[in-house]
VEXNUMI-974347 format. One line per 8 residues: number of its first residue (from 1); for each residue y, z, x of C-alpha. Coordinates in steps of 0.25 Angstrom, whole numbers. Example, Ala and Ser with C-alpha at 12.3 -4.5 7.8 and 13.67 -1.06 7.14 Angstrom:
2
1> -18,31,49 | -4,29,55
! end
This chain:
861
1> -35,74,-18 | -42,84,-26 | -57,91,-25 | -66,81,-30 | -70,85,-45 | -84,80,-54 | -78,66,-56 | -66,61,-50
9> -69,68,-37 | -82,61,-37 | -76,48,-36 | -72,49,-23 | -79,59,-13 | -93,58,-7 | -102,68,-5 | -112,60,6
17> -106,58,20 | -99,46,23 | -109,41,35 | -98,35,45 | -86,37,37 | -74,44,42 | -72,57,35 | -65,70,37
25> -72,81,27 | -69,93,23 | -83,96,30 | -75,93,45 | -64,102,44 | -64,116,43 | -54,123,32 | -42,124,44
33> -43,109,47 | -52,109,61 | -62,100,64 | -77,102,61 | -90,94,63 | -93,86,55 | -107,88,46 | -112,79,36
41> -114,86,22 | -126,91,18 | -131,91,5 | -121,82,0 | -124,77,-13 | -119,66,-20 | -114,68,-35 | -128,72,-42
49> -131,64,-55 | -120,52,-53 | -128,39,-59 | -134,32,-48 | -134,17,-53 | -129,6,-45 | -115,1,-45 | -121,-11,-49
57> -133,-13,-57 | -146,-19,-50 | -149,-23,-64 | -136,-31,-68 | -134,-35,-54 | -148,-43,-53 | -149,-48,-67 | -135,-55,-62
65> -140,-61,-51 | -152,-66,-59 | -141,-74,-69 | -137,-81,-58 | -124,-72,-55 | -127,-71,-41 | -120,-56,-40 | -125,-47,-29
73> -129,-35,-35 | -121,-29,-23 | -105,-33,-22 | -100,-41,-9 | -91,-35,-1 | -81,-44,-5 | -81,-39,-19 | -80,-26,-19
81> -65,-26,-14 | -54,-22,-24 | -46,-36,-17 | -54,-46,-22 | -52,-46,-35 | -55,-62,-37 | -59,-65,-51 | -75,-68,-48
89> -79,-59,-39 | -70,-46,-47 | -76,-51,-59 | -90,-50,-54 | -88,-37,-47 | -84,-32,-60 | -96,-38,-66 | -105,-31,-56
97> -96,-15,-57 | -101,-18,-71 | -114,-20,-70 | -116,-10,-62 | -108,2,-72 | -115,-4,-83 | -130,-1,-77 | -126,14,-73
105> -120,14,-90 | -134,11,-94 | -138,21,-86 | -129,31,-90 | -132,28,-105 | -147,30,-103 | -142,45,-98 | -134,47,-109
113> -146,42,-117 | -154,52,-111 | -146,62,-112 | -144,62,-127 | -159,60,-128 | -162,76,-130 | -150,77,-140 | -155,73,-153
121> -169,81,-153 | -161,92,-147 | -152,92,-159 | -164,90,-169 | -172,104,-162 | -157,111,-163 | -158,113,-177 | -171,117,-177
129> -178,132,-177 | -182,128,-161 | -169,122,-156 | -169,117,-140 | -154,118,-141 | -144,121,-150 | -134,112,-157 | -123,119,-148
137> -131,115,-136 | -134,100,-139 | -121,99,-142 | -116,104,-127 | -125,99,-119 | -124,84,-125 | -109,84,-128 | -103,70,-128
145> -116,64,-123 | -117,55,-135 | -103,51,-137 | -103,46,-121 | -117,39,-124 | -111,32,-135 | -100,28,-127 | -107,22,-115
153> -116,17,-122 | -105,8,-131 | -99,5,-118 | -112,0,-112 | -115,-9,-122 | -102,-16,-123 | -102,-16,-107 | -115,-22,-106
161> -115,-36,-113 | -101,-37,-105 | -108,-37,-91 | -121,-45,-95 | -112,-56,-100 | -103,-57,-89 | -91,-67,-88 | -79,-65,-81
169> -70,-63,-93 | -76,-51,-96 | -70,-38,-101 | -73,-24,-102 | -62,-16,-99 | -60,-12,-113 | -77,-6,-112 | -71,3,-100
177> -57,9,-107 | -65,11,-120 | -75,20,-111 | -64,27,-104 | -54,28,-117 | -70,39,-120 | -69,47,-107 | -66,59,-119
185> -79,60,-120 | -83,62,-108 | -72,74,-106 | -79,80,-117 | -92,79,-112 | -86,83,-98 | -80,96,-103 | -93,97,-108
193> -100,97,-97 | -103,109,-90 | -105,118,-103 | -116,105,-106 | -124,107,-92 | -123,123,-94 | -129,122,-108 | -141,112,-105
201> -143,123,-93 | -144,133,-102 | -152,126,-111 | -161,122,-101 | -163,136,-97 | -167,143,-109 | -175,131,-116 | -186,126,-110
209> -187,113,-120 | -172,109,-117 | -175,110,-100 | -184,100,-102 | -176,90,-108 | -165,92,-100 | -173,92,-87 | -179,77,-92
217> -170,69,-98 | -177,53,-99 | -166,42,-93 | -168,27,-96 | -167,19,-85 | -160,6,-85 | -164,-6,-92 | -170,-12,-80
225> -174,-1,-74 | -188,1,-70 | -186,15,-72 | -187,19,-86 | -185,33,-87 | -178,43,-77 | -177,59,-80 | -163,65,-77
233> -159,80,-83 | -149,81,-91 | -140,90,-84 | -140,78,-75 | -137,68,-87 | -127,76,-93 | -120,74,-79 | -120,58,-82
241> -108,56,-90 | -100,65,-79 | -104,55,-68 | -101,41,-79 | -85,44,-79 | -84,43,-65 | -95,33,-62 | -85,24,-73
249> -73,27,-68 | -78,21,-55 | -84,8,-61 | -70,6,-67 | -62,7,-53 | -73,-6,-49 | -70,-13,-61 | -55,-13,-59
257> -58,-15,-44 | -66,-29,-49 | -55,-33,-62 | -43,-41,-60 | -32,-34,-64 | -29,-45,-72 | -42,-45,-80 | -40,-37,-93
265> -52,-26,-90 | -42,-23,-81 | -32,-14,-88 | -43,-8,-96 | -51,-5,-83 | -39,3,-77 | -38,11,-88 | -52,14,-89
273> -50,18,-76 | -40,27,-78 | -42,34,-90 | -55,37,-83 | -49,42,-69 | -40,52,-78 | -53,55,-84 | -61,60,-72
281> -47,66,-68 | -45,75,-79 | -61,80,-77 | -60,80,-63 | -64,96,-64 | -77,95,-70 | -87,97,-60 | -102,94,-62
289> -107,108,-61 | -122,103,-56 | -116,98,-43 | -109,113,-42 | -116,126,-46 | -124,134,-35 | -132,144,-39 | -130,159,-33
297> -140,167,-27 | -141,173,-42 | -144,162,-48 | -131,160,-55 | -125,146,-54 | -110,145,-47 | -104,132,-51 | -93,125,-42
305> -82,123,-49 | -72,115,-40 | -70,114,-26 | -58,110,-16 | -51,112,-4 | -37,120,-4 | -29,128,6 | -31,140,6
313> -19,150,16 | -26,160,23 | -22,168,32 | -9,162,33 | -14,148,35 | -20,136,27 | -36,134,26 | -41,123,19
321> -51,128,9 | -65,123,2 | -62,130,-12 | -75,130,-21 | -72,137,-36 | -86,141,-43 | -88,146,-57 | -86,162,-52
329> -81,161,-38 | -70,152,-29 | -75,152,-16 | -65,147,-4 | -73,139,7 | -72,132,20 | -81,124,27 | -90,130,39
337> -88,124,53 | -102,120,56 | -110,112,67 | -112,96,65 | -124,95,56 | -123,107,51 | -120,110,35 | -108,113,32
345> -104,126,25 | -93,132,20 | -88,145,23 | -83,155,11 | -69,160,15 | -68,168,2 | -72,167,-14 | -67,174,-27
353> -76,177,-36 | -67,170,-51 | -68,184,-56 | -59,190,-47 | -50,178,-45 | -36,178,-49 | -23,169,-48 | -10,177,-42
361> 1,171,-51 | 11,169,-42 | 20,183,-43 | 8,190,-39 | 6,181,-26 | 17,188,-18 | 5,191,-8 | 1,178,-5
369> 4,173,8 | 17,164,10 | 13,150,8 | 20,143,22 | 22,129,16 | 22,117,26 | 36,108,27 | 35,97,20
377> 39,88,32 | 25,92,40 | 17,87,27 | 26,73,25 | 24,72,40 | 8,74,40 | 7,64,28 | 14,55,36
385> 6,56,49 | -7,55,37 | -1,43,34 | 0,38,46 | -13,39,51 | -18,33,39 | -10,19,41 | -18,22,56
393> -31,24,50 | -27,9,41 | -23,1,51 | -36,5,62 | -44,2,49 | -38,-12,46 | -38,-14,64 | -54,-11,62
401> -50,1,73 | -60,11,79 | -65,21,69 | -64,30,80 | -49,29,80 | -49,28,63 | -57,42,64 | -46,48,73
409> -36,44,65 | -43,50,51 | -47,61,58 | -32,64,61 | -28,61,47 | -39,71,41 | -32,82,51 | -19,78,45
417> -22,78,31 | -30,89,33 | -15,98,37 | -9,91,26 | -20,98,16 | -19,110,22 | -4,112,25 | 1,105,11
425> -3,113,0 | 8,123,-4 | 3,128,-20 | -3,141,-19 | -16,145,-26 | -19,160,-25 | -33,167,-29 | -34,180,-27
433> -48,188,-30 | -45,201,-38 | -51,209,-29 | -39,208,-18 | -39,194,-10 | -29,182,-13 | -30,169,-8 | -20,158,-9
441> -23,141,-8 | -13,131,-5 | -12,119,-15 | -4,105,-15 | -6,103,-28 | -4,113,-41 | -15,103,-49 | -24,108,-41
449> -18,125,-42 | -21,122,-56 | -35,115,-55 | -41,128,-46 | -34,138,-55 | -39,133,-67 | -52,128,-63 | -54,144,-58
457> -47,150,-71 | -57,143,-77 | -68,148,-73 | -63,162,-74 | -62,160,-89 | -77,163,-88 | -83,179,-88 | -85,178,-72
465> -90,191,-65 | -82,196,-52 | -94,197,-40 | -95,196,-24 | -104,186,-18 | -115,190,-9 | -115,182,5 | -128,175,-1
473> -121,171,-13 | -108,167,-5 | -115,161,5 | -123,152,-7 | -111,149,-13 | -102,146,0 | -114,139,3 | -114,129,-9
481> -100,125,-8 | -103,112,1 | -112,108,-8 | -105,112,-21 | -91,105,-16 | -86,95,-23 | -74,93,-15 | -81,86,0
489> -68,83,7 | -54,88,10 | -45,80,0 | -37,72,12 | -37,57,12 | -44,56,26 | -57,60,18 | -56,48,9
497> -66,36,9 | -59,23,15 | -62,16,1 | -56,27,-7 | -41,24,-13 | -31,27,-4 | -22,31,-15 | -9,27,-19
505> 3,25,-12 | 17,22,-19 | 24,30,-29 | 20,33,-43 | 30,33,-54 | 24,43,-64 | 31,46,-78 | 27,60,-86
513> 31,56,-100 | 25,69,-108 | 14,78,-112 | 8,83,-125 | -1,94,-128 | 6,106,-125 | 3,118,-136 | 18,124,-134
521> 29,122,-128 | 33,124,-115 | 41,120,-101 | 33,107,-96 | 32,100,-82 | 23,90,-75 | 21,90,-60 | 14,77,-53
529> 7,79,-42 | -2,67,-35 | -10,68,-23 | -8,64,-8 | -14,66,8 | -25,74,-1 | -19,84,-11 | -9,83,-22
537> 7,86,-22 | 16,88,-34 | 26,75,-34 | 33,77,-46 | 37,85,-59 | 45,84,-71 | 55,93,-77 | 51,103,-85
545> 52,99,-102 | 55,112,-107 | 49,119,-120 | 41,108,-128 | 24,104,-129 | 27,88,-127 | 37,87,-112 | 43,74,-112
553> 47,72,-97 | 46,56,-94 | 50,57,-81 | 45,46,-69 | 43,52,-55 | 41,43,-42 | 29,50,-34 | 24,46,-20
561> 9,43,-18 | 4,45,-4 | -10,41,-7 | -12,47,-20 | -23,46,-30 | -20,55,-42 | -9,61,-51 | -9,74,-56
569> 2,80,-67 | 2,93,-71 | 10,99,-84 | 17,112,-80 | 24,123,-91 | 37,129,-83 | 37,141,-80 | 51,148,-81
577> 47,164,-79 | 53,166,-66 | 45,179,-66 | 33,170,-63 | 41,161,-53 | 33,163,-39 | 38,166,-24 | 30,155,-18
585> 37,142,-20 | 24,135,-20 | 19,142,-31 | 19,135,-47 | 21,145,-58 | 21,135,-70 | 9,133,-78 | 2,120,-77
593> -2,116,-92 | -8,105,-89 | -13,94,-77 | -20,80,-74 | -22,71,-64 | -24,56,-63 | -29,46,-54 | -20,37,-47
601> -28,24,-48 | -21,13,-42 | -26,3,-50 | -21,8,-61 | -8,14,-55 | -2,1,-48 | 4,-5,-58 | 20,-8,-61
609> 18,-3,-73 | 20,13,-79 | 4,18,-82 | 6,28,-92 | -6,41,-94 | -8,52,-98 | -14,64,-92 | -22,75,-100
617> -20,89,-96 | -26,101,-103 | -23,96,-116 | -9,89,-111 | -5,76,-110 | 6,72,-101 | 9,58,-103 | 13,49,-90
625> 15,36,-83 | 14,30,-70 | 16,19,-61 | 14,19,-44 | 21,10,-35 | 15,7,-23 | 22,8,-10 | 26,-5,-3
633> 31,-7,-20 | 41,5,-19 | 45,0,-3 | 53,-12,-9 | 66,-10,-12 | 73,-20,-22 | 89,-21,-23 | 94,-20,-36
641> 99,-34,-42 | 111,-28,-48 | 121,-23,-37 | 130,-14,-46 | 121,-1,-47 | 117,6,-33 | 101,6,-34 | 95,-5,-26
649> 109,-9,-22 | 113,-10,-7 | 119,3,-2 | 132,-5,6 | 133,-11,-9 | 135,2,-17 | 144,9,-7 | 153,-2,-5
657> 154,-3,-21 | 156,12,-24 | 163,11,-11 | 157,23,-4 | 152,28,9 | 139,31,1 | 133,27,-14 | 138,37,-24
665> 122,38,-30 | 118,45,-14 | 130,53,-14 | 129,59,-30 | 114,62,-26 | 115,68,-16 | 128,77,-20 | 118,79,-32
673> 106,84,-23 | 114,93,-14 | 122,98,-28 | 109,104,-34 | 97,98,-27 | 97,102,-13 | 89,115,-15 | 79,107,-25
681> 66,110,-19 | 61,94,-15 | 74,88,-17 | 71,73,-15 | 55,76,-13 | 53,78,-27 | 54,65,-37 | 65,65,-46
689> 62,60,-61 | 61,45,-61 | 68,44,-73 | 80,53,-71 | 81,45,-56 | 81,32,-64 | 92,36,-74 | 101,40,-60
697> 98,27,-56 | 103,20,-68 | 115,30,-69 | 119,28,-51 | 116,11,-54 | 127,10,-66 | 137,18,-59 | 136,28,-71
705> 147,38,-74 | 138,49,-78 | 130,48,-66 | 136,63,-61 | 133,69,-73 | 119,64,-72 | 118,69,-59 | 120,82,-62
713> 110,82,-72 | 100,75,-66 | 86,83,-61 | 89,82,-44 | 77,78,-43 | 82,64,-49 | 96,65,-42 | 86,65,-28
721> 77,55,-32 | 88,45,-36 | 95,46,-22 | 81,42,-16 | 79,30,-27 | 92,25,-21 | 87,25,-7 | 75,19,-11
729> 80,8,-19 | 91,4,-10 | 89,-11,-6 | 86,-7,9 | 83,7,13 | 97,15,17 | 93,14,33 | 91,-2,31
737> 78,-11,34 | 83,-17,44 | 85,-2,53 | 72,1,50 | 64,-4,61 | 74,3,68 | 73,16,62 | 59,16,62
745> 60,11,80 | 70,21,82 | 65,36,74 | 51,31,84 | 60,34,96 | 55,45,106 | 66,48,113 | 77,56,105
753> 89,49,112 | 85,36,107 | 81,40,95 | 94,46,93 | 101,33,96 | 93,24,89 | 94,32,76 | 108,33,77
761> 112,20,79 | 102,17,67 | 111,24,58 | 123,16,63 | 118,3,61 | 114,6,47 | 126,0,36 | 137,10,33
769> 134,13,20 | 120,15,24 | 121,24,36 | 134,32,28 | 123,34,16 | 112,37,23 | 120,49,33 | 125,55,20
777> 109,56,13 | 105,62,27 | 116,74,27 | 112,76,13 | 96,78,17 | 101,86,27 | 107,95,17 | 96,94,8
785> 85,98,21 | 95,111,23 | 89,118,9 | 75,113,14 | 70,129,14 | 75,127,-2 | 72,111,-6 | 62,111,2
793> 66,98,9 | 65,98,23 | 71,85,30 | 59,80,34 | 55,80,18 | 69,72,16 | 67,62,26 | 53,61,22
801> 58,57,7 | 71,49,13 | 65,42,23 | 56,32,19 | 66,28,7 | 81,26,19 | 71,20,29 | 62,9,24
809> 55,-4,30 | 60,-17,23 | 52,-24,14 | 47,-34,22 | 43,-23,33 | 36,-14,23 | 27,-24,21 | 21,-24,33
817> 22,-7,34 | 15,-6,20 | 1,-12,22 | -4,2,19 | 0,11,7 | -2,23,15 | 7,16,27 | 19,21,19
825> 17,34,25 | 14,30,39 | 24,29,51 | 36,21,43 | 38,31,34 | 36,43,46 | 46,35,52 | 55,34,41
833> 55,49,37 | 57,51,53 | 70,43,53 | 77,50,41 | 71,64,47 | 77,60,60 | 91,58,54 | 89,71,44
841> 87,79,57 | 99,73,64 | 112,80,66 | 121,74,57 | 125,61,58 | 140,56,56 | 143,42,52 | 156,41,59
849> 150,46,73 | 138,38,70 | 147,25,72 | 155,30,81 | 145,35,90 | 138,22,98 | 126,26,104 | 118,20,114
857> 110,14,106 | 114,1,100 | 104,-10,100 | 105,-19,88 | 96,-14,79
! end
């Protein structure tokens, strides 16, 4: 989850209280994670300017009822579910969405109306001896107005006659991707934007005649509308088209909610959909500057450029941090303790004035306290116990339980996910203030390195003077911050509103075919990162395509979604100066030329078929597919029809045909691994490229002769990915569905004795091939754990990777476990993980005394 931004963070957070609702803020918790009272915010505010017009309108709505259509102007509850997609009351929910956009677009035209009122007597005074403006000026201040007029005004009245004469046959997508296909403009006038307020300020100040028009501007009212006439400023108007993109955006997620996906608006609405969602994404840093200046004691106006919370190490140990960056200054906050009731404050724990601000590159950060990373195996466990508690919270919903006992278990979820925040972030971000004093941030995610450091270089682009705040001045501007913030909540999912998407779970398949618009040539890599439990994580990078201005990599990457909504890819140039190369491991010298981010929508995502995009970055385009696969999908296992390759083939099958103790493929693998990929930092964590993993499958399925000396060619990456495809895609999971109850009965054993019994006599009921197969993996993860201070692979992190593919339910069981998409990482697969770990951590096993040796236990299983 990322700070909320001018559009696409509006979409989703609230700035009133939520009355009854359950809710964790950052406004409960102080910056090291304990408890405070809680105090409803004062002087929140919602959005200022954002149109105010019913979702339907009364208008339309009555003149229906009238005919004889017998609508309520207010929707049932029965059809304002996404479920109920029969073809009367869909269609005439999309008839009321409708109605209801199409009153707010007369509105929104009328301001537009207004808006370009001024222009033409403007223009005529400018080339006059007593101009009001200048020609330059006009220009500015109404950049793009006319064209955006033009455009809504076209849609309006194709849209219009659509709705009034309203059958069920009816279409209008193409109206909605013709409006979207134009969002250019609206970038333009976005750019725009500031530089337009600033000079109609300006203006307003030093001409007398101008103030006044832009203090007054006439609005007409709605056709039906008693009111004829309403005065609105124009700094306010010129806010309008700002507010329209997102206000759209959201009347296009109703539609789809209210098309059948068989009608043909519906392609065209998804794609409206998306070219718009990119849209506010790639515009997600344009803030409204109205809702974030605050002016100094001196009358100067400071304006809030973006907010968020990061981790800041101080002291030796993790603080959670409410960073605000202004136009001169990047203060570093944290919210008061205060008494219920009480307004809340935030209390400044340093600020640098931009003058003074520099970034350490990382051979001068020698200084910088050591970074003390957390295991991997703590954080997979915490998302499991998150996980966890979230089927809890689920299953006391859908029993109608006490809130009492829900509020316990979310309030132990937001402790959890708070830990998580805190302790997972390993990228560090250095400022240090010329004057002598470093500090140093923790991040998950170098997307979000890059937005800070560009979003400060930025400003320091302008002739900004060094200076020291008085405590007046610091105590104004500290004291602004809760009102300023953009960002309300700490980005963890226990914040989220019950009706917000949970995000996706699966796996997406994404493709980076290639990117244009480099200007030389040069060493080129992308990294994908997406985001789950509340901040982002790199998932996946291509190799580097060395020396050109047009990379075409085409590789295909699996990545896991825990609940993600977005995707970000960023472009890298390689860096091979090993002068520049850092000491901290952590630490990413190469330069980012470019970076975007996309909304997963899973509208538009769940398909069987490849989506293909392209993201635009800085002038770059990197070209992409992609296609998700839900979870229970990727559960079932099909056996391969032919028996000759060994993909999808029973493994008593293959070893009894290549007449082995174990398949060739898991022993070339794995001699592979330990040849020259044992010390590979992520060694079975990190995805292979799809592509090369398919072309080993092919190769290990026709029994090919060249198989070794693509082997050794091949990126190890590929080589580990393809022994984990053959897991997966064996018929029935290495440990068998039928011990799987049995597994899962006997790791929950308390007693160590038993435990110890069970588990072994487990291993010796499983087939021969089976048991043979799977004693000669677990040695081999052994050896892989061994280099863990190198690879970074703890066992924990191998059993966590292992486990749920050796040791699954059967199809018929899953079906019952998976009633949840969240479920996946809930006590099965806890359970799973533990059973490998449990084995993993075992003195080694034999499979000769393992049959000889007859324990006490012996039950039939």
């Amino acid at each position: 989850m990322q700070p909320s931004a001018l559009l696409s963070g509006d979409l989703g957070h609230r700035d009133t209280p939520r009355g009854q609702d359950f809710n964790y803020g950052a406004e409960d918790y102080d910056a090291e994670g304990n408890e405070e009272p809680k105090a409803l915010p004062e002087g929140s505010e919602t959005m200022p300017y954002i149109d105010e017009s019913p979702t339907m309108s009364p208008q339309l709505s009555a003149r229906g009822q009238e005919s004889g259509d017998g609508v309520s102007p207010t929707p049932a509850d029965g059809l304002s579910t996404g479920g109920e997609r029969d073809a009367g009351k869909g269609l005439e929910m999309r008839k009321l969405v409708l109605s209801g956009f199409l009153a707010s677009e007369e509105i929104y035209i009328n301001q537009l109306e207004a808006l370009l009122l001024p222009m033409k007597p403007l223009k005529a005074t400018a080339t006059t001896s007593q101009p009001v403006l200048t020609l330059q000026q006009i220009e500015t201040i109404f950049y793009k107005i006319q064209d955006i007029y033009e455009i809504h005004k076209e849609f309006y009245d194709n849209l219009c006659p659509k709705v009034q004469q309203w059958d069920s046959n009816i279409t209008m997508g193409h109206l909605f991707q013709k409006l979207a296909s134009q969002l250019g403009v609206y970038k333009a006038f976005v750019d725009n934007y500031k530089i337009a307020l600033e000079t109609a300020e300006k203006c307003s100040q030093s001409n007398y005649q101008f103030q006044k028009i832009s203090e007054e501007l006439k609005v007409k009212g709605p056709k039906d509308s008693k009111e004829s006439h309403t005065s609105v400023t124009m700094e306010a108007l010129l806010y309008k088209p700002i507010d329209r993109v997102t206000r759209s955006t959201l009347v296009l997620h109703d539609l789809l909610k209210h098309t059948p996906s068989d009608h043909p608006d519906y392609p065209l609405l998804q794609d409206a959909l998306r070219i718009s969602q990119n849209f506010l994404s790639s515009i997600n840093e344009d803030i409204d500057p109205r809702r974030t200046a605050v002016t100094t004691p001196k009358g100067e106006t400071r304006q809030l450029i973006k907010d968020g919370f990061l981790v800041e190490l101080s002291e030796g140990s993790r603080k959670l941090r409410h960073v605000f960056l202004f136009t001169d200054v990047l203060l570093c906050a944290k919210l008061k303790k205060t008494a219920v009731g009480k307004h809340q404050q935030y209390d400044c724990k340093w600020y640098v004035p931009l003058a003074d601000l520099v970034f350490p590159s990382p051979e001068e950060s020698e200084h910088c306290p050591q970074v003390h990373v957390i295991p991997d195996h703590e954080l997979e466990d915490m998302k499991m116990k998150i996980s966890a508690i979230k089927s809890e919270v689920q299953k006391e919903k859908a029993n109608k339980g006490q809130s009492r006992a829900i509020e316990r278990l979310k309030k132990k979820m937001f402790e959890n996910e708070f830990w998580l925040l805190l302790n997972s972030p390993a990228i560090p971000f250095r400022i240090h203030n010329r004057n002598g004093k470093s500090y140093l941030f923790l991040l998950s995610s170098d997307y979000e390195r890059s937005e800070w450091r560009e979003a400060i270089q930025k400003l320091q682009k302008k002739d900004l003077q060094a200076f020291v705040l008085s405590s007046v001045e610091l105590q104004v501007l500290t004291g602004s911050c809760f009102k300023l913030r953009t960002v309300h909540n700490i980005p963890v999912t226990s914040n989220k509103d019950d009706d917000e998407s949970p995000g996706l779970y699966g796996f997406l398949h994404v493709i980076v075919h290639s990117a244009k618009g480099f200007k030389q040539s040069a060493n080129l890599y992308c990294t994908l990162e997406v985001d789950s439990f509340g901040y982002f994580v790199s998932k996946a990078k291509t190799r580097v395509f060395r020396d050109t201005t047009e990379p075409q990599w085409n590789e295909e990457f699996e990545i896991e979604l825990e609940g993600s909504q977005s995707l970000r890819i960023l472009c890298y140039e390689k860096c091979y100066d090993k002068t520049k190369l850092n000491k901290d491991n952590n630490e990413i010298v190469d330069k980012i030329m470019g970076k975007g981010q996309i909304q997963l929508d899973p509208q538009a995502v769940q398909t069987k078929n490849w989506h293909m995009d392209v993201i635009e970055m800085n002038g770059i385009k990197v070209e992409f597919s992609m296609k998700f696969t839900s979870r229970d999908m990727s559960l079932k296992r099909t056996p391969s029809k032919k028996q000759t390759g060994v993909f999808g083939v029973k493994i008593s099958v293959v070893t009894k045909r290549e007449r082995s103790k174990v398949p060739y493929i898991v022993r070339q693998c794995i001699e592979e691994v330990e040849k020259r990929g044992i010390e590979e930092v992520g060694i079975y964590r990190i995805s292979g490229v799809a592509t090369d993993i398919q072309a080993l499958k092919a190769v290990f399925d026709a029994n090919n002769k060249d198989i070794l000396v693509m082997l050794s060619d091949m990126d190890i990456n590929a080589i580990a990915g393809t022994l984990k495809l053959y897991f997966r895609e064996l018929p029935e999971p290495l440990l068998t569905d039928r011990l799987y109850p049995a597994f899962m009965e006997g790791i929950a054993l308390s007693d160590p004795a038993a435990k110890e019994n069970c588990m072994m006599h487990l291993l010796r009921s499983l087939p021969d091939p089976n048991l043979i197969t799977f004693l000669f993996l677990l040695e081999h993860l052994k050896r892989v754990a061994e280099k863990e201070p190198i690879n970074k692979m703890s066992l924990h992190n191998l059993a966590t990777v292992f486990g749920p593919t050796l040791l699954r339910p059967s199809e018929g069981e899953s079906k019952g476990h998976l009633t949840l998409a969240s479920d996946i990482w809930s006590h099965d697969v806890m359970a799973q993980v533990q059973v490998l770990l449990y084995y993993l951590q075992h003195p080694p096993i034999s499979f000769t005394e393992l049959k000889r040796n007859t324990l006490y236990f012996s039950t039939d299983v």
